[in-house]
N, C-alpha and C positions, 0 to 999 in steps of 0.2 A: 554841464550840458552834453547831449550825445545826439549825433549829427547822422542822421540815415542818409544816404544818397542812394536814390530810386534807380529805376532802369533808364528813362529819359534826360540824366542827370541832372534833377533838379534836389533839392535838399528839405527833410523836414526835420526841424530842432525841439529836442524835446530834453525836460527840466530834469529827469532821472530815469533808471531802468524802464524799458517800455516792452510788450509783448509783440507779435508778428500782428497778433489780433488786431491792437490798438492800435497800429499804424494803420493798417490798411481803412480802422472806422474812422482816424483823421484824416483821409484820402477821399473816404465816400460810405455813406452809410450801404450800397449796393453791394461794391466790392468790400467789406464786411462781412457781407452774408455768403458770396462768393469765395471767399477765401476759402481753401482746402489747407493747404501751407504754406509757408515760404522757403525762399531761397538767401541765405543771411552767407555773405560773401562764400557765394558760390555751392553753400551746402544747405540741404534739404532738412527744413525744421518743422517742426509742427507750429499752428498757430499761438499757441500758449508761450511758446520757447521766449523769454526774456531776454533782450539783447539790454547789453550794460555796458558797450565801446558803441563808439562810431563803426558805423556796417555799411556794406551795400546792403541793398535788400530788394528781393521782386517780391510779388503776389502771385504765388500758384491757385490757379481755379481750375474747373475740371476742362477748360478750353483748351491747358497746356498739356503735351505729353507726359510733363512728371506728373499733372496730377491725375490722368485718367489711371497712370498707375499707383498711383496713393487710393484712389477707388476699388483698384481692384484687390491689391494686397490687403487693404481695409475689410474689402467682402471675404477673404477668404478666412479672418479671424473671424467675422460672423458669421461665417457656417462654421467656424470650429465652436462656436459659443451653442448654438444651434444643435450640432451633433453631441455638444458635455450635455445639454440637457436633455436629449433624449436619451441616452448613453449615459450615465453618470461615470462609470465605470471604466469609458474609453480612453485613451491614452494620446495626445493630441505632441505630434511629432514637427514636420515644417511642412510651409505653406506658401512657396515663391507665385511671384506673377510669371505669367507667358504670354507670349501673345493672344492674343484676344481675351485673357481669361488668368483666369491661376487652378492649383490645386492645393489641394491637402493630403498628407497622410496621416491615418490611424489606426493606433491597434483597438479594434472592437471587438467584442464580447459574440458577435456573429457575423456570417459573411453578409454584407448588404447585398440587396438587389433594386432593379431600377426603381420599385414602387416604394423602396423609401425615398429617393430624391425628393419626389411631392411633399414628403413629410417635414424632412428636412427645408426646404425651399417654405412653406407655411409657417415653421419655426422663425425660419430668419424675418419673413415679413411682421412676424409679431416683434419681434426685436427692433425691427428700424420704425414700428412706429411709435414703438416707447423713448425713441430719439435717448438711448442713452450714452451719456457725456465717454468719451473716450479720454482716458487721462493716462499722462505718461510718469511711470517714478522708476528711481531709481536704488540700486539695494545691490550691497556688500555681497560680492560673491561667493565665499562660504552661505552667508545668509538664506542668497541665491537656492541654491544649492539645497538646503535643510527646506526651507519653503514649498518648493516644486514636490520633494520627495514626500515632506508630511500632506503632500493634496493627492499623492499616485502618479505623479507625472515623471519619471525615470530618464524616460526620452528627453525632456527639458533639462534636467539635471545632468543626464550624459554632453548635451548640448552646449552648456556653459564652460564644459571643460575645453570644450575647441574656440572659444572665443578667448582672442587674445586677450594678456591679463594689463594690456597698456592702455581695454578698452572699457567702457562703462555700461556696467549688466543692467541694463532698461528694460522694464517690464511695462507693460498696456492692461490698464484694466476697464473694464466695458459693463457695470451692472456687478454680479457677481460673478462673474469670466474674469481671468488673469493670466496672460499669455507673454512668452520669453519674446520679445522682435527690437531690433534697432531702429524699428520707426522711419520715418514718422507716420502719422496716422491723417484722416479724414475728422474733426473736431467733435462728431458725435453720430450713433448707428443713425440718423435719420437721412444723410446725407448718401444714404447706402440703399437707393429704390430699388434701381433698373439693374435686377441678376436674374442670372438662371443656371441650375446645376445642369451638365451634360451626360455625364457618365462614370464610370467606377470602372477602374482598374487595379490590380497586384504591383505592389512594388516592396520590393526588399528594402531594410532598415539598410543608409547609407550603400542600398545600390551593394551588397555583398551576399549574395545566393545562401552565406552559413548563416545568415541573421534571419529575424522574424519577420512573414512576409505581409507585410501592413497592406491598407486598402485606400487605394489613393480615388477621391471623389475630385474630379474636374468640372468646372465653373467657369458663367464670361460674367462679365458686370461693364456698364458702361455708362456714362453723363447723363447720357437724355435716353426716351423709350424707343425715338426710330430709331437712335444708331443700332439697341438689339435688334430691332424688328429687321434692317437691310443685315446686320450678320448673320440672324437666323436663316434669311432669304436667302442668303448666297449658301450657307452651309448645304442646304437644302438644295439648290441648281448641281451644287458640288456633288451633292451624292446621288444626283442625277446622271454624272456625270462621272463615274468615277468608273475609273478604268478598270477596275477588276470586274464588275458588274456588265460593261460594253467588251470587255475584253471574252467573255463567254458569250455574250449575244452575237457577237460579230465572228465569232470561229476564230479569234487571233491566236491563244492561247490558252493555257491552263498551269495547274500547281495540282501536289500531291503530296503524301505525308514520306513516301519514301524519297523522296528528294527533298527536304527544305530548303528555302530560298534560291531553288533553281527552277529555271522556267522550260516547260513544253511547250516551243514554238509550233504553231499550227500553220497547215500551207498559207492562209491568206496572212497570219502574223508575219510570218517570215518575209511575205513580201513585201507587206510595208519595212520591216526593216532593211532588206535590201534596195530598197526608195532611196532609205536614206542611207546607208552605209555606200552605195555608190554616187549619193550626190557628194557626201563629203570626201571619197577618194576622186573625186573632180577638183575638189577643193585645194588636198594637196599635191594634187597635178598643176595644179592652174598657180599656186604658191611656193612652188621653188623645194619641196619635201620628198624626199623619197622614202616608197613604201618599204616597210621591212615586218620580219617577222621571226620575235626570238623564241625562247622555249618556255615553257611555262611554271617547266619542274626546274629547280637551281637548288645545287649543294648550299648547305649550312654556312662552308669557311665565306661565299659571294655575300651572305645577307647577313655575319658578321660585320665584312667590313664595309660593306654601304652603313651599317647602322643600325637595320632594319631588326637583327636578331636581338639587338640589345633592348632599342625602342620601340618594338610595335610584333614583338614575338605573340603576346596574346591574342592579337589579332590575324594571325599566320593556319593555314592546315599544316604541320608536316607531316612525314612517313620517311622511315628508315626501309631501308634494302643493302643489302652486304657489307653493315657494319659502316652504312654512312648514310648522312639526315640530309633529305631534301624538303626544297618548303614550296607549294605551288606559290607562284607569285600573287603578290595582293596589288605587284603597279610594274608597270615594265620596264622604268628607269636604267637600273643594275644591267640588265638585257642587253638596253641600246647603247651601254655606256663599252657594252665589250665587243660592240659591233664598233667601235669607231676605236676602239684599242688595237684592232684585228688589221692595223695597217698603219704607217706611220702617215701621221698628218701634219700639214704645213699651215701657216696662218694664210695662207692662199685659199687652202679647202673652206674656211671658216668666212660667213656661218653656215655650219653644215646643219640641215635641217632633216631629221628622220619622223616616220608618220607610223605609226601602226595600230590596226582594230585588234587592238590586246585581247584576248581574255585573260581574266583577273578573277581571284579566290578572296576573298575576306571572312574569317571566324566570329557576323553579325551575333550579337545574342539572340536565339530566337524569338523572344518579344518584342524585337526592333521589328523583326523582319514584317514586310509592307508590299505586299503586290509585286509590281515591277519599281517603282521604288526606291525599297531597299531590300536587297538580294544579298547573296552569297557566292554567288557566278556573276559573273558581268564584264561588260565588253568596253571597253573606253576607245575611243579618237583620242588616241594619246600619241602625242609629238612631245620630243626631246631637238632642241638648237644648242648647238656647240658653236660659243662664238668666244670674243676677247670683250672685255671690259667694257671697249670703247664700242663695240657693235649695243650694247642693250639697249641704250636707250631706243635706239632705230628699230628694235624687233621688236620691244616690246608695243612702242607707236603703228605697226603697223599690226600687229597681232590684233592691236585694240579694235584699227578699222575693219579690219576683216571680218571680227566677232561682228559686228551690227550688221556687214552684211548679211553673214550665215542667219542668224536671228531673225533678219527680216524677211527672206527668204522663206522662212516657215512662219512667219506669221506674227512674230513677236518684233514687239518694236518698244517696247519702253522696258529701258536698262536701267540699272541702278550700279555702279560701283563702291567696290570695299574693297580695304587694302588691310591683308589680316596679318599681322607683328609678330615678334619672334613668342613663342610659347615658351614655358617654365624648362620642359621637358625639350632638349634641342642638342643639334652636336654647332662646334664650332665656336667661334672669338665672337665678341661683344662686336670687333672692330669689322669684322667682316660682313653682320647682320646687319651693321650701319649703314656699309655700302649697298646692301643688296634692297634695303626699305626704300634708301634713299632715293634709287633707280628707280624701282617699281612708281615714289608717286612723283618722281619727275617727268617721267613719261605721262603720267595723265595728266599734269599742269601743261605739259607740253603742245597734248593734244588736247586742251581746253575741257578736259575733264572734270566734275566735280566730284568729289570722293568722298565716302565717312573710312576711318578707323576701325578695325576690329582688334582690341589689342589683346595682345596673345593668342591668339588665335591660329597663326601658322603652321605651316608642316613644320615635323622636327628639324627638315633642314634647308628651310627654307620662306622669305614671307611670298604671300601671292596677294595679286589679284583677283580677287572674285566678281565676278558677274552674276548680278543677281534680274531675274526678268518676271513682266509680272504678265501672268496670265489674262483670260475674258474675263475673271471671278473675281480679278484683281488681286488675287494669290501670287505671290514673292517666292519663286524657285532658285535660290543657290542653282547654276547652272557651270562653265566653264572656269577655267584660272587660268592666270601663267606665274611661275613660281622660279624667282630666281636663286638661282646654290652657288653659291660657292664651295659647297663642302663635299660631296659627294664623288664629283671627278677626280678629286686629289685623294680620297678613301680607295676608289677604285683604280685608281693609277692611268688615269687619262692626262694625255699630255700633247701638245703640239708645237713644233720648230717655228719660232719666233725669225721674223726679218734681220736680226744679230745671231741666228743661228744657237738661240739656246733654248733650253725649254723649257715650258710652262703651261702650267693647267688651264684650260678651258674651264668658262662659266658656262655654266647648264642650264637652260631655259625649259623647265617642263612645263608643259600648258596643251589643254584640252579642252578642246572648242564646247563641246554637247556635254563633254562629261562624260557620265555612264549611259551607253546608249539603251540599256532598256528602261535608266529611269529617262530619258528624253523623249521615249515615244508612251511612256505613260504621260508624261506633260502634255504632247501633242495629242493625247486621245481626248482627255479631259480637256484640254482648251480649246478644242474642236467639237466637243461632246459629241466624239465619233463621227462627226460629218469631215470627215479628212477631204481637203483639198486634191480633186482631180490627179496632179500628181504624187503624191502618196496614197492615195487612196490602193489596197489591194487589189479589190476588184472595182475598174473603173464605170464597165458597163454590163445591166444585165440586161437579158433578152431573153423576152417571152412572145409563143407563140400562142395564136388566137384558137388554133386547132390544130389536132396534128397532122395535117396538108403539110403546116408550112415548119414542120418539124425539121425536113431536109435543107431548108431555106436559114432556118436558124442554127443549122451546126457551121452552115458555109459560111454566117457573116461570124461566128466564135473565130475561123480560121482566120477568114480575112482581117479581121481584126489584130489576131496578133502577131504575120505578117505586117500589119503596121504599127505596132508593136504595141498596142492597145489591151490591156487584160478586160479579160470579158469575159460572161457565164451566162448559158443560156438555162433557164426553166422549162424541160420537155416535161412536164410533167400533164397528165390529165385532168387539169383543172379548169377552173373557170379564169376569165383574164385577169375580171375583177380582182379573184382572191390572188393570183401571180404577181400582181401590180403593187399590191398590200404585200405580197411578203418581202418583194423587193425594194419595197421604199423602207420594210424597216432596218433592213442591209444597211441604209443609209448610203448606197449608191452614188457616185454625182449621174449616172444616166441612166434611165431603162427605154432600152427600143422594144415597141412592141410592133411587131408583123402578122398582116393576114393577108388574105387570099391577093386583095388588089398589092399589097406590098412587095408582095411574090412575085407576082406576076410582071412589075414595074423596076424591081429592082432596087426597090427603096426600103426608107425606117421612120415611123412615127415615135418622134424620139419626145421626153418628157425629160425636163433637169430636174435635179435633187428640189423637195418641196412643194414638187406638183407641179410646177411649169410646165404648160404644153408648147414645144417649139416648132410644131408641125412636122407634116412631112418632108422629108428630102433624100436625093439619091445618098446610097452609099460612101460617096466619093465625099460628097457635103460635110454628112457627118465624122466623120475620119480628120478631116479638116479641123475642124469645129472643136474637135477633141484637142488633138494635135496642138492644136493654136492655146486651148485654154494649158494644157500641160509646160506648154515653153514658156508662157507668161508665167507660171510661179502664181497664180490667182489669188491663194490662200484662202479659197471661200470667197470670192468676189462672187460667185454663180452660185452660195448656197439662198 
């Protein structure tokens, strides 16, 4: 007899070997059909897999996270099935899931363009309606190997070599398709409706610029047809929305090919970022930090011994000058750690808390590079805490509250936490990574935090915290960290006089509220889709004159304005009000005063908020107020 115990633990007995299938139809002929796969003590099988011991076992449907991704890993072997039959000749390489979607790469016979997607995408729909069987086998790796090579598949044969040899080479075949995957699969193409191809891009064979530059086709697939229908929706709000596009309408900024991944701030961008780059040096006023500011260029032997030259040299600019190599900095760490070596310190100083708007160099590949994004220049709210052992858990608990405040403050308010593990690549003892994980999720059980895992994930030296937030689009930004080290102070020789008068390395707490501040105010544009809240907004108010009477009328209240320290811009232009009114509402303004003759004359503004609101008339003094009052509440759009 062999004894399942379900999720609810209850038990069903059965007389010999039985499949994931036939369980689930002695459960209910519904979850039957439902079934995508199972879960057989703890790992991910296909329906078919014969269990022959006593097992746990669930029932994966497309309801569960594993199986929306069994759907979609599933879809992207049916576009590869899809694309060998338009293609005979193509060479069908890997094909992971991502979020929302998966891709593919392939070497093909010509470059694609969008108007084969249609092609492809009709193919795959004749395939899920011929519903055919997905079956899984298995075959001797030399076999492996002579197999793939006799069909032209090179890339699969290269493939097999990197799978370990303690693991068993499973192959999927679908029709006349036969594809290398570990599975598990979706039971047959029918269960494969609701896709859609998105786009094609260039990607090198294993990601190395010498190899052949394959053509990667991106895909979503999902359960049911609304969930594509709201992610299509939202794709669509998003590139409504998208900050390179508002970032030219609105005069923030610009890009050009003689600079990559550096940004031309423009006057009204710049202002929004000085919004925010002095509300968060309020910040670490108000939090016990002080400002500092190191250099940006550092000799070779400093980012030797932090680490950096060994681990993350590829990612570095340098340049030599008189027979010696400097590397602009990619993080200001190394900086702050020789600002606190530059005096002897006591555990009295501790914890000493340092703030600085770094700018930072990193060697992006240029196919990363993304807007504001992901750059190549960029500026962080980077703080470094030197404290003792027994201070983290206290810094880290309070660092945590602070982050929701700052967040809510602009607008975000649903956080998500991740605590990312030591990575492959790392300096430093097993014993010392233990400590510093350990800290990191005590502090969030402490502060009633609930947390997922990122394992391996970490700086090299270091694990963090991440804070992940999620926008109006419902979009998940990786935003701040705090990363505790042990290793790095003692590389660079930081040390401070312990209460028994001996000495000992301080622990380092790097952590950065925003992150990189010009990807935080691309977040903020797009989550705002450019209607920025009163206080960050550039220009807060415009003013238009009715005629130009009151042209002299309109330069006075620009002045008086910013006397009260109101940014504001007036339209003397010769136009009609109508059209002044339209161009300033697509500013996306929170106010435009418009003035004539009687307004002149009275001393007042007929003021309109963001979206057409008419607030009527009032004196001067009213709206100043009115402004004033909406900027100190922090509104966030409460008045768009």
């Amino acid at each position: 007899m062999i004894s399942i115990t379900l999720p609810d633990g209850s038990k069903k007995e059965f007389e010999g070997p039985v499949t994931v299938k036939e369980v689930a139809a002695s459960i209910g002929a519904g979850l039957a059909k439902a079934a995508i796969a199972g879960k057989v003590n703890g790992k991910l099988v296909d329906t078919s897999y014969p269990i022959t011991e006593d097992a746990t076992l669930s029932i994966v449907t497309d309801k569960d996270p594993e199986g929306l991704d069994i759907i979609r890993h599933s879809t992207s072997h049916l576009m590869a099935q899809a694309v060998k039959e338009i293609f005979p000749s193509s060479q069908v390489t890997i094909g992971p899931v991502i979020e929302n979607g998966f891709y593919y790469d392939f070497s093909l016979p010509r470059p694609l363009t969008m108007e084969d997607l249609p092609v492809i995408e009709k193919k795959m729909d004749e395939l899920v309606k011929k519903d055919l069987p997905i079956v899984r086998e298995e075959m001797e790796r030399d076999k492996a190997v002579e197999f793939f090579k006799s069909i032209g598949e090179d890339y699969k044969a290269e493939i097999i070599a990197s799978i370990p040899t303690n693991e068993a080479i499973s192959l999927y075949r679908q029709g006349d398709y036969v594809d290398l995957c570990r599975g598990p699969h979706v039971p047959s193409t029918g269960r494969l409706k609701v896709h859609k191809l998105m786009k094609i891009a260039g990607a090198y064979w294993r990601g190395d610029s010498n190899n052949e530059m394959l053509q990667r086709i991106y895909g979503t697939a999902w359960a049911k047809k609304d969930e594509q229908a709201n992610y299509l929706h939202m794709l669509e709000e998003a590139e409504k929305r998208d900050h390179r596009r508002l970032g030219k309408e609105l005069d923030l900024f610009h890009f050009q090919e003689e600079a990559p991944g550096l940004i031309f701030w423009h006057s009204k961008g710049w202002a929004l970022w000085q919004q925010v780059e002095q509300y968060m040096r309020n910040v670490y006023q108000e939090n016990g930090y002080m400002e500092v500011k190191a250099p940006q260029l550092l000799d070779r032997s400093l980012w030797e011994r932090s680490g950096h030259w060994d681990k993350y040299q590829d990612n570095m600019f340098t340049t030599k000058s008189e027979n010696r190599y400097y590397a602009l900095k990619p993080m200001n760490c190394p900086g702050h750690i020789q600002l606190f070596n530059n005096t002897v310190r006591s555990y009295r100083d501790l914890p000493l808390r340092y703030g600085e708007f770094g700018a930072c160099h990193r060697n992006e590949p240029s196919g990363s590079l993304h807007g504001l994004m992901r750059v190549r220049g960029f500026t962080q709210d980077d703080g470094h805490i030197f404290c003792t052992e027994d201070q983290i858990l206290d810094e880290c608990i309070a660092y945590s509250d602070l982050v929701k405040k700052v967040y809510a403050d602009f607008g975000f308010h649903d956080i998500s936490y991740k605590v990312a593990t030591r990575p492959a690549k790392r300096i430093g003892d097993d014993a010392s990574w233990d400590k510093a994980e350990k800290a990191l999720m005590t502090a969030l059980d402490r502060a009633g935090i609930k947390f997922d895992i990122l394992e391996g994930e970490g700086a090299f030296y270091g694990p963090k915290i991440e804070y992940h937030l999620r926008d109006s689009l419902g979009r998940s930004w990786q935003c701040g960290t705090i990363q505790v080290d042990f290793q790095m102070p003692g590389r660079l020789g930081a040390e401070y006089v312990t209460e028994d008068n001996e000495h000992k390395v301080p622990v380092m707490l790097h952590r950065a509220i925003l992150g990189s501040m010009e990807r935080f105010i691309g977040m903020l544009i797009e989550h705002y889709a450019g209607l920025l809240p009163t206080w960050l907004a550039p220009v807060q108010v415009g003013i238009a004159n009715i005629t130009d009477e009151q042209a002299d009328y309109a330069k006075e209240l620009v002045e008086t304005f910013r006397k009260a320290g109101i940014r504001s811009e007036a339209d003397l232009r010769n136009n009609k009000i109508t059209y002044k009114i339209r161009e300033l509402s697509l500013q996306k303004l929170p106010y435009i005063v418009v003035v004539g003759a009687k307004e002149k004359a009275e001393g007042k503004v007929s003021v309109r908020a963001r979206g057409g609101k008419d607030l009527g008339v009032m004196t001067t003094e009213e709206f100043i107020k009115l402004v004033q009052k909406d900027v100190e509440e922090r509104r966030n759009g409460q008045n768009d």
